[in-house]
C-alpha positions as CSV (number, residue, x, y, z in Angstrom):
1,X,0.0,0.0,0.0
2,X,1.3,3.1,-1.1
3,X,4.8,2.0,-2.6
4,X,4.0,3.7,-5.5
5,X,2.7,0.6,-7.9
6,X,0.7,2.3,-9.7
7,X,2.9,5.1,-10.8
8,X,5.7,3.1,-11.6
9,X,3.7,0.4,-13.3
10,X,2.7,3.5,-15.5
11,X,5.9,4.6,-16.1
12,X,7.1,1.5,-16.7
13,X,4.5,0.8,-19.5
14,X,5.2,3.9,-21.3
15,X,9.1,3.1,-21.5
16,X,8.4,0.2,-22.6
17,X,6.0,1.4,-25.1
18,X,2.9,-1.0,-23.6
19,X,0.2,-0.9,-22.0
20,X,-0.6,-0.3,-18.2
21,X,-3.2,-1.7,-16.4
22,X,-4.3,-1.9,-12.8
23,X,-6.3,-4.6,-11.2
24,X,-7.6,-2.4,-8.4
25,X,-9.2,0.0,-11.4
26,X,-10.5,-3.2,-13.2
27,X,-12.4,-3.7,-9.7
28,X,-13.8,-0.3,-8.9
29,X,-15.0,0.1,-12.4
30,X,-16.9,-3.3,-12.3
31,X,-17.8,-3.1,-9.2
32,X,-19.0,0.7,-9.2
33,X,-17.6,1.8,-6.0
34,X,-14.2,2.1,-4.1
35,X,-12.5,-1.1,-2.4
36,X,-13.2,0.8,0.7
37,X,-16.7,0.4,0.6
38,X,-16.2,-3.1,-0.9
39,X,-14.5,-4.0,2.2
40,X,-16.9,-1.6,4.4
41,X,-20.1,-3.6,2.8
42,X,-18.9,-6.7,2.2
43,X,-16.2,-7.5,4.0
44,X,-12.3,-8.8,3.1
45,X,-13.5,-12.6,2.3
46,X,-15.9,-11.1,-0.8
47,X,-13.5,-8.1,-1.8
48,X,-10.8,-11.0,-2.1
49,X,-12.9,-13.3,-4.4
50,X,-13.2,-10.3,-6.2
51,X,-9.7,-9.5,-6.5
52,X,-9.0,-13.2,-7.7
53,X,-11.4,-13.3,-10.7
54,X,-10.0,-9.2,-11.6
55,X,-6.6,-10.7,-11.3
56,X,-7.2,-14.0,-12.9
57,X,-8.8,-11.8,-16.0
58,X,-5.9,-9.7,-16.4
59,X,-3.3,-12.2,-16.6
60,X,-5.5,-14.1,-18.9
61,X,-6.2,-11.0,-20.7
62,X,-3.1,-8.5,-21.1
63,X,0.1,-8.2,-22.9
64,X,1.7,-5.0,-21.0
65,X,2.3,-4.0,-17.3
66,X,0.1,-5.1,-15.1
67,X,0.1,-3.6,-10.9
68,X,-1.7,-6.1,-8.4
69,X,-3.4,-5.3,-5.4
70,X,-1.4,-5.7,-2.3
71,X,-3.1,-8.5,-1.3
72,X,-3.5,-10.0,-4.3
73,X,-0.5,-12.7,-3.5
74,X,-2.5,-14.3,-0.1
75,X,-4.2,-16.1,-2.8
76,X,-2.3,-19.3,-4.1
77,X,-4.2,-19.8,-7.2
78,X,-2.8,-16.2,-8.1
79,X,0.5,-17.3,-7.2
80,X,0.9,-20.2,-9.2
81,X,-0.6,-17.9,-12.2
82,X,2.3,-15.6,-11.5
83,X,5.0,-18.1,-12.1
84,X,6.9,-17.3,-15.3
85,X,5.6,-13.9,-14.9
86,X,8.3,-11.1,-14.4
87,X,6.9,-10.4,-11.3
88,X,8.2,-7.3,-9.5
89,X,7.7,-6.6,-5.9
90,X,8.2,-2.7,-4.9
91,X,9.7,-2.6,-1.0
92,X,9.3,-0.2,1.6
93,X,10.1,0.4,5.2
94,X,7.3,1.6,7.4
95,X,8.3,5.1,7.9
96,X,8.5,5.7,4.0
97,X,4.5,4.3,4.1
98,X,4.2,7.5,6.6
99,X,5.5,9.4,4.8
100,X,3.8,8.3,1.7
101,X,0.1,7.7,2.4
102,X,-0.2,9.2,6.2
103,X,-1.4,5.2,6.9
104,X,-4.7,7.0,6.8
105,X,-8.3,5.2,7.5
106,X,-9.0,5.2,3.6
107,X,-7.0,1.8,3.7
108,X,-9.6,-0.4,5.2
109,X,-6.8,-2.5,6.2
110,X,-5.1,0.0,8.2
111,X,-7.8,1.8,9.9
112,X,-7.1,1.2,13.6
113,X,-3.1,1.6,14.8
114,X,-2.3,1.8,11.4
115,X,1.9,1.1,11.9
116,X,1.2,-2.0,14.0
117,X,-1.3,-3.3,11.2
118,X,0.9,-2.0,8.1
119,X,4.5,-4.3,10.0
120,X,1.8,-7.0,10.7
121,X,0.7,-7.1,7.2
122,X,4.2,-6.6,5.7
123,X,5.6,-9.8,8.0
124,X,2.5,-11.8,6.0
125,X,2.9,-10.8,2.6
126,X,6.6,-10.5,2.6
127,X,7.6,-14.1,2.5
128,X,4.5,-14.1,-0.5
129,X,5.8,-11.5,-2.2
130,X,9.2,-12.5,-2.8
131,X,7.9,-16.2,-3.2
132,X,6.5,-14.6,-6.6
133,X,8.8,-11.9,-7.6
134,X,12.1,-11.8,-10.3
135,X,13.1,-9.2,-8.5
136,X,12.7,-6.9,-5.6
137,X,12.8,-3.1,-5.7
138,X,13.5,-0.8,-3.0
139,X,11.3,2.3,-3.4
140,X,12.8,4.0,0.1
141,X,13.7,7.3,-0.9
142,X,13.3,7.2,-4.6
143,X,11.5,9.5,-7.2
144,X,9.2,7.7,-9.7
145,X,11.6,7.9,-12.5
146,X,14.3,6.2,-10.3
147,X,12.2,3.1,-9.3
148,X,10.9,2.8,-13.1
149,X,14.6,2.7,-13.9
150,X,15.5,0.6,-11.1
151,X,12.7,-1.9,-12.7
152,X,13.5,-1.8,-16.1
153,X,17.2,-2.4,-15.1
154,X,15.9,-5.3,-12.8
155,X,14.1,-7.2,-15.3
156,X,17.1,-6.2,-17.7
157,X,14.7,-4.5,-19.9
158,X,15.7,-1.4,-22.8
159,X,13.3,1.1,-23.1
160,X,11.1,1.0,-26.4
């Protein structure tokens, strides 16, 4: 949450002369409403069997860059679909997530003591992340443009 996925996925895409899509748009256009209120009226269980299909669609669906929800990768199905993928997984320490998104209440997830919740959920998803991921980016510190780079370099990637 708020490593800056979305961005970079988009900057990545237009180096690369692709196309950028999100899976957490895909989901808030089908669905008609934020994944706030998903989670608010629903709950995590349905909002994740939502994710899955979005994400299941995408990969099945698009030749480009393609950003995942954070917790896209607590699903195993979704994991195994990554494999052979050149997964990325943008890092960042807790006090760059302060700085970035405030760890406000608008992420469901984070809505009460938001640092204890954001380490809680980072010691989950780590080990998940990097299960899936080519390579691991640092974001810490970094402008958009350098963590683009930082992928494309990564993945061993020239620019289109």
């Amino acid at each position: 949450m708020g490593v800056g996925k979305s961005t970079v996925g988009a900057l990545v895409a237009e180096r690369l002369g692709c196309v950028y899509r999100d899976t957490d748009d895909d989901i808030v256009t089908a669905q008609g409403r934020t994944i706030a209120d998903i989670f608010v009226d629903e709950g995590e269980a349905a909002f994740r069997a939502i994710e899955k299909r979005a994400v299941h669609e995408a990969l099945a669906g698009h030749d480009g860059v393609l950003a995942l929800g954070g917790g896209s990768i607590l699903d195993e199905d979704t994991r195994a679909l990554l494999v052979g993928h050149q997964v990325v997984y943008l890092s960042m320490d807790v006090e760059e997530a302060v700085q970035r998104t405030g760890l406000n209440a608008a992420r469901p997830l984070l809505a009460v003591n938001p640092r204890r919740q954001w380490r809680e959920l980072m010691e989950a998803r780590r080990p998940l992340y990097t299960e899936v991921a080519r390579a691991v980016v640092a974001t810490d510190g970094r402008t958009p443009d350098e963590v683009a780079r930082a992928v494309l370099d990564a993945l061993e990637l020239k620019e289109a």
